[in-house]
N, C-alpha and C positions, 0 to 999 in steps of 0.2 A: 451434543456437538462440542467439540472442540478445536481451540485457534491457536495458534503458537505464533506469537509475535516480536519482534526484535527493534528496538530500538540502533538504529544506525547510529548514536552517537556515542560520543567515550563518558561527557561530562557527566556529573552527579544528573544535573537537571537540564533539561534540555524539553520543547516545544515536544520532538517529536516522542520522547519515554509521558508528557504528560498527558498527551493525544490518546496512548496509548493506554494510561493508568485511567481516562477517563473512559474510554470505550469497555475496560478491565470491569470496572464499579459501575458505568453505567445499563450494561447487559447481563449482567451476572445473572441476570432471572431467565434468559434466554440460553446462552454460551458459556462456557467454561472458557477464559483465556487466560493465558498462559505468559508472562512477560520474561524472554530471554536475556541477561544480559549479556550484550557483546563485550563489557569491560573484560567478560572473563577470559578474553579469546585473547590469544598470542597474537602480537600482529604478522602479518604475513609476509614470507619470505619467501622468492619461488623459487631456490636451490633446498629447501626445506621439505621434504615428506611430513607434513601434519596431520595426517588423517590420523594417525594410532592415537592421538592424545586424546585423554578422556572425556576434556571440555569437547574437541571436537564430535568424540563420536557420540556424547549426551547429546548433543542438539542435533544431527542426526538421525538419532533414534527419534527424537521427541516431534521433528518434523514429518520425519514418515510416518509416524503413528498420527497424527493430528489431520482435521478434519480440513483444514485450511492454515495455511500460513500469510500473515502479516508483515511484511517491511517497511517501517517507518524512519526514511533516512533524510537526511540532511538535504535541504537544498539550498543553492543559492545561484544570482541572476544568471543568464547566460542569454545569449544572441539569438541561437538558432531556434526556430521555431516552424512549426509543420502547420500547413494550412487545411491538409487532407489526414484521414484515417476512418476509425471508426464512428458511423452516424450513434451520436448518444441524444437521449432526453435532458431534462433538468436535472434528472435525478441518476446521472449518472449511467442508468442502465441502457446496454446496447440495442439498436435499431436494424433490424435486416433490410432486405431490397424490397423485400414486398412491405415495408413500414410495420412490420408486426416486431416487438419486442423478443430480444432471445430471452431466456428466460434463466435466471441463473449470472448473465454476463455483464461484466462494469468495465467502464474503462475511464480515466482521467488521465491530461496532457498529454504529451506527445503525439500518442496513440488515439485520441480520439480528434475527432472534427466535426463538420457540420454545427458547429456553436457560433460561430464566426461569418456565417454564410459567406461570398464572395472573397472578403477583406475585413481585414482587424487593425487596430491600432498597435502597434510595436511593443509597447509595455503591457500587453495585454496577458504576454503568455505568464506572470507570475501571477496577476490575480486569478488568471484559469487553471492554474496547477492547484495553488493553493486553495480556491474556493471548491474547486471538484476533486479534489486527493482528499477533503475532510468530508464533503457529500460521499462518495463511494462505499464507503465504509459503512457508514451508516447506514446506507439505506442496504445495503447488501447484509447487514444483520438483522435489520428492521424487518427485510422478506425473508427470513428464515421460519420466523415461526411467529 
């Protein structure tokens, strides 16, 4: 199986390229993953056709060929925060209406709920991104094989 993942950031070193360099090293006995950099990408212009460029249509390829794709990009604080979505467990993975597990399905921030029951504390939504953006992952390799 193979994962093609991309670091959201420009810098040499950043959080989320060594998220990734450790999920790289530490599954390599399970997963082939694959670390794209985005340094190599042009930045974006929208009066611009970039599809023909080579960087572009390398990743491209490399994503529709790949068994799953990884984006690991930048966050930082913001306001809005959703009280509802998808029902998840501790470990990330999805809950249906009759309480049985899908199987296969993850979701952290935005998109997921029921962690918070009722109400939550305002600051709450970055330790929730944060603590369940790095559970997902993991455990979504971890059921692989």
């Amino acid at each position: 199986m193979k994962f093609i993942t991309v670091a959201g950031s420009a810098a040499d070193k950043s959080y989320n390229r060594t998220l990734l360099e450790f999920m790289q090293k530490y599954f390599a006995h399970k997963v082939e993953i694959e670390i794209l950099d985005l340094r190599e990408v042009p930045i974006f212009v929208e009066t611009e056709d970039q599809d023909d460029l080579p960087i572009i249509q390398t990743f491209n390829e490399k994503m529709t060929a790949a068994d799953g794709v990884i984006l690991a990009t930048p966050r930082k604080p913001a306001v809005q925060h959703t009280m509802g979505g998808l029902k998840i467990d501790t470990e990330t993975r999805v809950i249906n209406t009759d309480c049985q597990l899908i199987l296969g399905l993850f979701a952290a921030g935005e998109v997921a709920g029921g962690i918070h029951a009722g109400n939550r504390l305002g600051g709450n939504a970055l330790a929730d991104i944060f603590t369940f953006g790095r559970i997902a992952p993991i455990t979504a390799l971890a059921e692989i094989g």
